[in-house]
C-alpha positions, 0 to 999 in steps of 0.5 A, a space after each residue: 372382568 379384566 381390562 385386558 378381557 373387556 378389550 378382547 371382547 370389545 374387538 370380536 363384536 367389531 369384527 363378527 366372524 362368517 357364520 354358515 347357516 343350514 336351511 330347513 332342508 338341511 342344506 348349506 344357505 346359500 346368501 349373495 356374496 358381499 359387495 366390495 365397498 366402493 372405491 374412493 374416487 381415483 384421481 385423473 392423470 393427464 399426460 405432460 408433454 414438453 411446450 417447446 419439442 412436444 415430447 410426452 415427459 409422464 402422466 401427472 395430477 392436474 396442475 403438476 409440472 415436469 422437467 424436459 431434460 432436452 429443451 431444459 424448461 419446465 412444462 406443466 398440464 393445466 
């Protein structure tokens, strides 16, 4: 068998294609749905605001900083 073959045939057992049954009565099988694998956990922002004015700057990731254009210092989320 070519590689080429092998490798095709490798790649369809990966990734089977839906097969529809027919129950006994003639009737399409009717299965659940799939589940979604779950999500990877999000990651939480938490809003910057500036130390000196209180101005919200941006939502950001835990320990990020961020630039207050008005008070010119940088504030960050801890």
């Amino acid at each position: 068998m070519k590689t080429e073959q092998k490798q095709l045939d490798l790649f369809s057992q990966a990734h089977p294609a839906k097969i529809r049954t027919v129950g006994p009565a003639g009737e399409p099988d009717v299965s659940p749905p799939e589940m979604p694998e779950p999500a990877a956990a999000r990651p939480r922002l938490s809003p910057i605001h500036c130390s000196r004015c209180g101005e919200w700057l941006c939502d950001a990731l835990e320990g990020a900083r961020s630039y207050c254009p008005r008070c010119r210092i940088w504030s960050g989320n801890c």
